[in-house]
ChimeraX commands (.cxc) that place a marker at each C-alpha (Angstrom):
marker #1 position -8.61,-14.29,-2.48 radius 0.5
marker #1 position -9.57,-10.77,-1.19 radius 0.5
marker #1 position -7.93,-7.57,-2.46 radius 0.5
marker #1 position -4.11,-8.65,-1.54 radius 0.5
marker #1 position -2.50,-5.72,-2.35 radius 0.5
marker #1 position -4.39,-3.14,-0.49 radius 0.5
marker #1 position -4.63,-5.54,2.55 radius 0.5
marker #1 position -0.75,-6.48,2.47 radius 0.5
marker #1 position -0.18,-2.72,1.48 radius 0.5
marker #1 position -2.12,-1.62,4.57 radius 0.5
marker #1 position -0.82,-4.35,6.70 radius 0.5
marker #1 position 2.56,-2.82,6.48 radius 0.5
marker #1 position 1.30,0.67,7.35 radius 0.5
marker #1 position -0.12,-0.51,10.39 radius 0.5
marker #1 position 2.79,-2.99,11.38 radius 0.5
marker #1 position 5.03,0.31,11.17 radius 0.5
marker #1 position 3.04,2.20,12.95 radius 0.5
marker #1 position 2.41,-0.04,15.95 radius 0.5
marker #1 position 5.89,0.33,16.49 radius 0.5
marker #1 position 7.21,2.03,20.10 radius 0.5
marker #1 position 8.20,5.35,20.00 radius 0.5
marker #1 position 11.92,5.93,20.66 radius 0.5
marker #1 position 12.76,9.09,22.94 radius 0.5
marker #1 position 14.20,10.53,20.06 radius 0.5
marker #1 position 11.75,11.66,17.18 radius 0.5
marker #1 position 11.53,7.87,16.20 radius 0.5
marker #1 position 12.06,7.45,12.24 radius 0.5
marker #1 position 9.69,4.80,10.26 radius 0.5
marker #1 position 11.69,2.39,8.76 radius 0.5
marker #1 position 12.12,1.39,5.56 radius 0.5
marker #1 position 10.40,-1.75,4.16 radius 0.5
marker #1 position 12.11,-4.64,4.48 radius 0.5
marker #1 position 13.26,-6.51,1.40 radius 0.5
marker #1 position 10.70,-9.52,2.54 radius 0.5
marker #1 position 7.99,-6.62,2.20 radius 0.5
marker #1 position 9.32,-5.44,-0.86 radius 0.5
marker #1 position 9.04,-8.91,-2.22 radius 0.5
marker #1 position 5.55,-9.83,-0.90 radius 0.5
marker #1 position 3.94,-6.77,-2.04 radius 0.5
marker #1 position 6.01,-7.02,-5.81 radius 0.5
marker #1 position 4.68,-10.21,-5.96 radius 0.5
marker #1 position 1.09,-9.59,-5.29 radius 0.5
marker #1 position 1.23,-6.62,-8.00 radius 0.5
marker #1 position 2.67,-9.19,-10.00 radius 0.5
marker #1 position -0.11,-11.10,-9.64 radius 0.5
marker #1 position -2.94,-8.21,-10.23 radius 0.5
marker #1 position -0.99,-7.03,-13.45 radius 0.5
marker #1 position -1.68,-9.35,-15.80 radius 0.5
marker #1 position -0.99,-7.88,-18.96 radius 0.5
marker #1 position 2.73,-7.48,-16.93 radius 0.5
marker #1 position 3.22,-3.31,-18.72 radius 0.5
marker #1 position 3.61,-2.84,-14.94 radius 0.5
marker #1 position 0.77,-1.24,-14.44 radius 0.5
marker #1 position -2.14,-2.25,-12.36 radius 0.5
marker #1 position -5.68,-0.99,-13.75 radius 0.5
marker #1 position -9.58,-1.23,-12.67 radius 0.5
marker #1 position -9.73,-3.77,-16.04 radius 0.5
marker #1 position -7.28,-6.12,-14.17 radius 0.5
marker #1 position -8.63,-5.89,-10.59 radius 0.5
marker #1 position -12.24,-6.63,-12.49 radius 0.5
marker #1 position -10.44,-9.69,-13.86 radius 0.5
marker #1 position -9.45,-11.27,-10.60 radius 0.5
marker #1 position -10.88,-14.57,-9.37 radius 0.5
marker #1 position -12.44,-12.72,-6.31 radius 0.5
marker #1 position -13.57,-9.47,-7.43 radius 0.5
marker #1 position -13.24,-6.62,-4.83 radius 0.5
marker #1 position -15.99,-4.04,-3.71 radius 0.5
marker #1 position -16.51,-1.21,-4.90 radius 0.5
marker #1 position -15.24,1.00,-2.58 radius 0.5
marker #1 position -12.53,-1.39,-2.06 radius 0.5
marker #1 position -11.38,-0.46,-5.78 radius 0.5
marker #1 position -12.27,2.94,-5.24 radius 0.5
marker #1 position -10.12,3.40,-2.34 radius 0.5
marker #1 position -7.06,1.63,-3.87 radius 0.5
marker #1 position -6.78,4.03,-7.01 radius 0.5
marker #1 position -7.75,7.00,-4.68 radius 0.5
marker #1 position -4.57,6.43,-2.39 radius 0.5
marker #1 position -2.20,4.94,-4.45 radius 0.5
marker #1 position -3.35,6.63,-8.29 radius 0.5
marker #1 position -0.87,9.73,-7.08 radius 0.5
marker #1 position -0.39,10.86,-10.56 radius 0.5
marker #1 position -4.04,10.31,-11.10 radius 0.5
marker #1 position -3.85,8.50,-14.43 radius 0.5
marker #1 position -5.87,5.34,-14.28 radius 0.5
marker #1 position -3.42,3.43,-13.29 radius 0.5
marker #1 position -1.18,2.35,-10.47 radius 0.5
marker #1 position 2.41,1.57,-11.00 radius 0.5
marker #1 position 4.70,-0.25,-7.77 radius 0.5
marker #1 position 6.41,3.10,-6.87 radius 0.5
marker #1 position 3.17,4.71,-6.49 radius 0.5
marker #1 position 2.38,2.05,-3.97 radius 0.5
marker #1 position 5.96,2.05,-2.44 radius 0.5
marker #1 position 5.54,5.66,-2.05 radius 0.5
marker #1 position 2.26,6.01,-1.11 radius 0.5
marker #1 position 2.37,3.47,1.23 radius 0.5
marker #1 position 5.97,5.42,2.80 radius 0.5
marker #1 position 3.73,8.30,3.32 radius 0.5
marker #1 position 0.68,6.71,4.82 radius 0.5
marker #1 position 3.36,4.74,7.26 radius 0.5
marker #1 position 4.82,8.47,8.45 radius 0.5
marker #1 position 1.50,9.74,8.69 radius 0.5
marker #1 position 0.37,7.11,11.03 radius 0.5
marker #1 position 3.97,7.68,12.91 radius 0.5
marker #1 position 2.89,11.72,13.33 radius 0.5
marker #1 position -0.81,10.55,14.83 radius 0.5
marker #1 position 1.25,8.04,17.31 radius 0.5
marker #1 position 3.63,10.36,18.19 radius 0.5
marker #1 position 0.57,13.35,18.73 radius 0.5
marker #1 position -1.56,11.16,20.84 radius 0.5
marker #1 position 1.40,10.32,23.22 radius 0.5
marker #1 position 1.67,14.05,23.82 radius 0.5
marker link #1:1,2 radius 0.2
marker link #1:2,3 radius 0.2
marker link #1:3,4 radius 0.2
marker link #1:4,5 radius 0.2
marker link #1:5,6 radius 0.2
marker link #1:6,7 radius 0.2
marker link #1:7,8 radius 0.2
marker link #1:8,9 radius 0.2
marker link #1:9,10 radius 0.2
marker link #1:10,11 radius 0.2
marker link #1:11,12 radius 0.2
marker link #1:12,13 radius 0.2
marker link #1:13,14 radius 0.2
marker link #1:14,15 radius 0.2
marker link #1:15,16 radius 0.2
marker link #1:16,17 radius 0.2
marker link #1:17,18 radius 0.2
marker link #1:18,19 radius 0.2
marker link #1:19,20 radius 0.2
marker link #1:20,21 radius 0.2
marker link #1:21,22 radius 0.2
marker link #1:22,23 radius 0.2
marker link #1:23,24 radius 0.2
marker link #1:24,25 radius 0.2
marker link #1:25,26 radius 0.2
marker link #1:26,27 radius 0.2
marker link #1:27,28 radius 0.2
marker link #1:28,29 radius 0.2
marker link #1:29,30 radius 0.2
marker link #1:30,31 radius 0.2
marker link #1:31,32 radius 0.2
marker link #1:32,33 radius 0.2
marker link #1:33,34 radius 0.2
marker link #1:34,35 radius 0.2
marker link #1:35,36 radius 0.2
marker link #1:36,37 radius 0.2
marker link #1:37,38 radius 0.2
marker link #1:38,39 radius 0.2
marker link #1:39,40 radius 0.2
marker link #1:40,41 radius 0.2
marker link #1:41,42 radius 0.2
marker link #1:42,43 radius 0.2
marker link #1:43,44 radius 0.2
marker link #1:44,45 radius 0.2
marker link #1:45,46 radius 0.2
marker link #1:46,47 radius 0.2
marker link #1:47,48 radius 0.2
marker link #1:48,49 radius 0.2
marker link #1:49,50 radius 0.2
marker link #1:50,51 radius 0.2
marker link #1:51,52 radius 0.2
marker link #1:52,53 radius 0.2
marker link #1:53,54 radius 0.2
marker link #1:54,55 radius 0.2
marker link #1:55,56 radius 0.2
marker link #1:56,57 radius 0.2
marker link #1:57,58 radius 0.2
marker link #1:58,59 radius 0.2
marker link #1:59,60 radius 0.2
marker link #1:60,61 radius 0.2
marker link #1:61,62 radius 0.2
marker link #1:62,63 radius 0.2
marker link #1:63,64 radius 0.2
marker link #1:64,65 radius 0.2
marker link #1:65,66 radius 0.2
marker link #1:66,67 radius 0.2
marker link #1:67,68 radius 0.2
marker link #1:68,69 radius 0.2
marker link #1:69,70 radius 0.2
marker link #1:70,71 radius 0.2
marker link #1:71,72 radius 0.2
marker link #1:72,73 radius 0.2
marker link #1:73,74 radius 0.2
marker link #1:74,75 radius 0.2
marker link #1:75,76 radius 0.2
marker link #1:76,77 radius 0.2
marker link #1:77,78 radius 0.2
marker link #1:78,79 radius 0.2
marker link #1:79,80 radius 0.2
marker link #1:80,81 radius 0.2
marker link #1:81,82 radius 0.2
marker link #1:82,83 radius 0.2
marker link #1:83,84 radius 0.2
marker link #1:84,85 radius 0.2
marker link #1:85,86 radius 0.2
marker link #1:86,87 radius 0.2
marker link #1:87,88 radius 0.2
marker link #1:88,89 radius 0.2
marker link #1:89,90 radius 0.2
marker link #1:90,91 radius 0.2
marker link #1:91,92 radius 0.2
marker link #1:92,93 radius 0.2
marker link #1:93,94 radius 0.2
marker link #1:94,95 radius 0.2
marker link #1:95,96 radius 0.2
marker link #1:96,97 radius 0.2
marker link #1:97,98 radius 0.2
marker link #1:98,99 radius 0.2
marker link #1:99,100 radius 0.2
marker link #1:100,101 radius 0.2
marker link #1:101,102 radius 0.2
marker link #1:102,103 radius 0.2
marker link #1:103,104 radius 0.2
marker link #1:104,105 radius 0.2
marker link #1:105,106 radius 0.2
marker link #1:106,107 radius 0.2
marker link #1:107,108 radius 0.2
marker link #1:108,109 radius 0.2
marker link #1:109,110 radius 0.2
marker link #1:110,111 radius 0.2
view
């Protein structure tokens, strides 16, 4: 199993963003509730100890450790508070951010 979260996580940010723009300044949707659910149910899976929090201790613990850098990069984006430890509206919001980002790029390249 490879890093789920961050690959389902960045999987949506990318499936938003490949979206065609609208005439209009095109808004990113929402997540869909089947999105919602995946990605709830792969933290579920990482947070172990289920205090709905996902730390470096529990990713260590998984059957199929990540990198590194993979680990690294997870906290780095989705820590936002910085604390050690990522909770699901970090990633919800994170993840919203990273999605509108990617819209902004889009929409500058089509300029």
């Amino acid at each position: 199993m490879l890093f789920v979260a961050v690959l389902l996580l960045q999987a949506l940010a990318v499936h938003s963003a490949a979206a065609p723009p609208e005439e209009e300044e095109p808004e990113v949707p929402p997540h869909s509730d089947e999105e919602v659910t995946e990605a709830r149910e792969e933290f579920d899976s990482i947070d172990t100890n289920k205090d709905g929090y996902i730390t470096k201790e529990e990713i260590l613990e998984m059957d199929e450790v990540p990198e590194k850098e993979e680990i690294e990069e997870f906290f780095g984006t989705y820590d936002t508070n910085k604390d050690g430890r990522v909770t699901f509206d970090e990633i919800l919001q994170s993840d919203d951010e990273l999605r509108n980002e990617a819209d902004e790029e889009e929409q500058q390249t089509e300029l």
